[in-house]
C-alpha positions in Angstrom: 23.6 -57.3 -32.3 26.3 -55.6 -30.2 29.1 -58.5 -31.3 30.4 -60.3 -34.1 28.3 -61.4 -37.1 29.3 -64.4 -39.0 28.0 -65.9 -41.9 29.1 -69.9 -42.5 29.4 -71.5 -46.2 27.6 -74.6 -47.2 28.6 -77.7 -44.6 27.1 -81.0 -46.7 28.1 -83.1 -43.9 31.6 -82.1 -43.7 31.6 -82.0 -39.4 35.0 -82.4 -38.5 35.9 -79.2 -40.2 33.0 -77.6 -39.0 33.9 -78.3 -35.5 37.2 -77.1 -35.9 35.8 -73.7 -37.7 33.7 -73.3 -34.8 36.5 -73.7 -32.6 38.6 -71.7 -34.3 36.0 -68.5 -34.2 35.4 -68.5 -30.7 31.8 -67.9 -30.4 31.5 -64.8 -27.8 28.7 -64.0 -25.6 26.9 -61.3 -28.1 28.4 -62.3 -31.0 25.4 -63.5 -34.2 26.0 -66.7 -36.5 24.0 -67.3 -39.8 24.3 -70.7 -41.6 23.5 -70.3 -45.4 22.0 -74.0 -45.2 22.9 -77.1 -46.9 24.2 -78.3 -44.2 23.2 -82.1 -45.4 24.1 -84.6 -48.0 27.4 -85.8 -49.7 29.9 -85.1 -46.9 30.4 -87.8 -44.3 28.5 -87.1 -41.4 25.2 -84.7 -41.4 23.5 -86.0 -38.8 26.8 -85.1 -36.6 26.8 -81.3 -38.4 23.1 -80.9 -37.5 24.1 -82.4 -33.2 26.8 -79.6 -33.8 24.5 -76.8 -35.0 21.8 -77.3 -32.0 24.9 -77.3 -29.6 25.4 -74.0 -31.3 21.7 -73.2 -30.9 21.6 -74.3 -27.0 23.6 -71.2 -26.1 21.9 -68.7 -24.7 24.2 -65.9 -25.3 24.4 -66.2 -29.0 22.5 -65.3 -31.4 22.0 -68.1 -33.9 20.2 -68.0 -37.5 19.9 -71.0 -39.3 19.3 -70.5 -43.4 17.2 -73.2 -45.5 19.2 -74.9 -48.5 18.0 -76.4 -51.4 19.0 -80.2 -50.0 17.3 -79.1 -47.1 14.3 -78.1 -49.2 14.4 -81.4 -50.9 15.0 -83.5 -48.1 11.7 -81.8 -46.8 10.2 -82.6 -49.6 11.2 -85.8 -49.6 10.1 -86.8 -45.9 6.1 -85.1 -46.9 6.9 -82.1 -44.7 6.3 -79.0 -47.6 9.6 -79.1 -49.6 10.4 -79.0 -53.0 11.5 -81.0 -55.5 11.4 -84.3 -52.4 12.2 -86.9 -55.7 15.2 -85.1 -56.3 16.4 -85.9 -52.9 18.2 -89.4 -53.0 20.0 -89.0 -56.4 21.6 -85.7 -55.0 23.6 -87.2 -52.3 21.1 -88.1 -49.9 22.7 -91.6 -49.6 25.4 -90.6 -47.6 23.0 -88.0 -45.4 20.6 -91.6 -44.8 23.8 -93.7 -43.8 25.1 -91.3 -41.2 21.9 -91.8 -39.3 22.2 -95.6 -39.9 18.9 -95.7 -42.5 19.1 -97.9 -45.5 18.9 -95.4 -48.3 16.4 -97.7 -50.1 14.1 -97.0 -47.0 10.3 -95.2 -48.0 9.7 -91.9 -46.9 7.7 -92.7 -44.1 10.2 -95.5 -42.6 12.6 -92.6 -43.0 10.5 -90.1 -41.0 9.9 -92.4 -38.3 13.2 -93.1 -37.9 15.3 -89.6 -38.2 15.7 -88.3 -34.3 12.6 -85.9 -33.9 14.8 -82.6 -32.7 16.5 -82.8 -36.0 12.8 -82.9 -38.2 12.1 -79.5 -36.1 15.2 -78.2 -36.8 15.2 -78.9 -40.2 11.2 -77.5 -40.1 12.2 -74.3 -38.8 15.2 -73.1 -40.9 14.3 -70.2 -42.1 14.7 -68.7 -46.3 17.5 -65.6 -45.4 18.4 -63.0 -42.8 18.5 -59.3 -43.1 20.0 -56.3 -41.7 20.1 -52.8 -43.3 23.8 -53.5 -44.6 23.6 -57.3 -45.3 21.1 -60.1 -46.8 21.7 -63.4 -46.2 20.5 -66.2 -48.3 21.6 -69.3 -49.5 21.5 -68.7 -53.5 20.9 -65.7 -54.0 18.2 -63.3 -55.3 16.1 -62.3 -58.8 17.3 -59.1 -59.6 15.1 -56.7 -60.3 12.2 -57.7 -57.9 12.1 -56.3 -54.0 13.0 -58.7 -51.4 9.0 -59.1 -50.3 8.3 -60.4 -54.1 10.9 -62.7 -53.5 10.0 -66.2 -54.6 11.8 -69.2 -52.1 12.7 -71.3 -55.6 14.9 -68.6 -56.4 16.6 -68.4 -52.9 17.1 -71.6 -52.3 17.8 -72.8 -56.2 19.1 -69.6 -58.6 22.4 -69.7 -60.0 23.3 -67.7 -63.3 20.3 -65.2 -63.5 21.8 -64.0 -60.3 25.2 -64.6 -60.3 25.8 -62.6 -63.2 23.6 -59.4 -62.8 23.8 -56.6 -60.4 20.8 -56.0 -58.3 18.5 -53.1 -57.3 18.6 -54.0 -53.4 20.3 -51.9 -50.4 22.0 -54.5 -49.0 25.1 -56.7 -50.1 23.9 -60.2 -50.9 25.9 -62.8 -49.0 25.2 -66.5 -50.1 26.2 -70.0 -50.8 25.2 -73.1 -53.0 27.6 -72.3 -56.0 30.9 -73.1 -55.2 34.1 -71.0 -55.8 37.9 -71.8 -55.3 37.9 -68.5 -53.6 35.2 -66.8 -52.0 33.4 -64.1 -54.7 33.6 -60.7 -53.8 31.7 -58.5 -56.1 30.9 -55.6 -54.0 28.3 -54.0 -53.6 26.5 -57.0 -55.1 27.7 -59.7 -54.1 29.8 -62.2 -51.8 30.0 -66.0 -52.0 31.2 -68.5 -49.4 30.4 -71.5 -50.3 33.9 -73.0 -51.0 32.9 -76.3 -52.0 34.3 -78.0 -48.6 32.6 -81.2 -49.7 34.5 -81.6 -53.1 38.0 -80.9 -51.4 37.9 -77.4 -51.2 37.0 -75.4 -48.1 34.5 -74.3 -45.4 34.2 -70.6 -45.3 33.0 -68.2 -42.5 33.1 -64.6 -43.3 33.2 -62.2 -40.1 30.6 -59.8 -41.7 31.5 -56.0 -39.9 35.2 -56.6 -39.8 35.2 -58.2 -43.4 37.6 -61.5 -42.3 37.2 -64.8 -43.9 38.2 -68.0 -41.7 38.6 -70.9 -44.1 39.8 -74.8 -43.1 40.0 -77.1 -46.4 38.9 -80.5 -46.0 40.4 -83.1 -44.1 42.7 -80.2 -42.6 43.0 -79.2 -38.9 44.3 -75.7 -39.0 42.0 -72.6 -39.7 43.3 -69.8 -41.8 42.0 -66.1 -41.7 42.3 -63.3 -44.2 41.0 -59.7 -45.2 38.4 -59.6 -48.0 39.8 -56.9 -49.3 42.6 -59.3 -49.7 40.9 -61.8 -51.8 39.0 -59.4 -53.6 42.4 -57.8 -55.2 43.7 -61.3 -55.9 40.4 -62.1 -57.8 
C-alpha cells in the first residue's frame, strides 16, 4: 500500500454526505479505503450509500476494504443468510433501510430477499470482520482485551462496547473503530481511536487519513468538508 490509507466512520444511510466526503478526499490511484461498516439503517438513503461504495469498489486502482457492522450482521440475519441477531433487525432502524429500496417494511424475509438488487446481497455477503496492518487494526467495535486477535470472537467485533472501550489492550497495533458514537473522534493512543461521529443523529461523518493522522469530517446536512490534525483533537479532548 504505497498511498493513502483511510479509514471511514459509520455511514447508516447518510449518502449525501458520504458523497461529498468522498469527493472531498480525492481517492488517488494507490491510495487504500476501509469502511468500518454500518453502512445501513436509520439515515435516509442506504441503498444509495451501498450504489456509492461499489462505485468505490469498481476502481481498479484503489484499494478498497469493506468492514461488516452489527446492522449489517443483523440485516444478514434477518434475510436467512448467517447473521446474527436477524429479529433484531427491523426495530433498529431497518425501516428506513427497507423504504430506500421501495420494500414495505412489513414485507417477510423472503419477499425481502427476493426483492433487494442481487449485487447488493453479495456485497453485503462478503464484508469482511476487520483489516490489519502491523501498525493499525481495523474493526467496527472494537476488540476483548486480553485475548489475541486469532481468539477473536465476531460478537465482540461487531457488538462490544464498554468491556472495550474502557480497557487498554495487549495487541501491537492501534485499534481504529466505529459503532459508539463520540462528539469528537476518541483518541486514546496507543489503544484506541474512534470515528464514528454519529452522522445519523446530527453529528458527523468521519474519515481519518491513517499515516498522516488527518481527520476529514462533514456534519449532516452540510456541504463543506473540514480537515484537522489528530494530534489536534487529541489535546482538546
Amino acid at each position: 500500500m504505497a498511498g493513502r490509507v483511510f479509514a471511514i466512520g459509520d455511514i447508516h444511510g447518510c449518502a449525501r454526505e458520504l458523497e461529498r466526503l468522498l469527493g472531498a478526499l480525492r481517492p488517488e490511484p494507490g491510495d487504500t479505503l476501509v469502511f468500518v461498516g454500518d453502512y445501513l439503517d436509520r439515515g435516509p438513503d442506504s441503498r444509495r450509500v451501498i450504489e456509492l461504495l461499489l462505485d468505490v469498489e469498481g476502481r481498479s486502482d484503489l484499494t478498497t476494504r469493506f468492514l461488516k457492522g452489527n446492522h449489517e450482521d443483523m440485516c444478514l440475519g434477518f434475510l436467512g443468510l448467517g447473521g446474527r441477531w436477524g429479529e433484531s433487525w427491523i426495530a433498529n432502524g431497518a425501516e428506513a433501510t427497507l423504504r430506500s429500496y421501495g420494500i414495505d417494511p412489513r414485507a417477510p424475509a423472503p419477499q425481502v430477499r427476493a426483492a433487494l438488487p442481487a449485487a447488493h446481497l453479495r456485497f453485503l455477503a462478503r464484508l469482511l470482520p476487520y483489516h490489519v496492518d502491523e501498525q493499525w487494526l481495523i474493526v467496527h467495535a472494537g476488540i476483548r482485551p486480553g485475548r489475541p486477535l486469532a481468539a477473536q470472537d465476531e460478537e465482540d467485533l461487531f457488538w462490544i462496547r464498554d468491556d472495550f472501550l474502557l480497557a487498554p489492550h495487549e495487541l501491537p497495533q492501534t485499534v481504529v473503530f466505529g459503532h459508539t458514537p463520540f462528539r469528537t473522534p476518541l483518541v486514546d493512543l496507543p489503544y484506541k481511536i474512534g470515528i464514528d461521529t454519529g452522522c445519523v443523529y446530527g453529528g458527523a461523518l468521519t474519515a481519518l487519513e491513517l499515516r498522516e493522522r488527518v481527520v476529514f469530517q462533514i456534519r449532516r446536512g452540510e456541504q463543506a468538508v473540514r480537515s484537522r490534525g489528530l494530534e489536534a483533537i487529541a489535546r482538546r479532548a
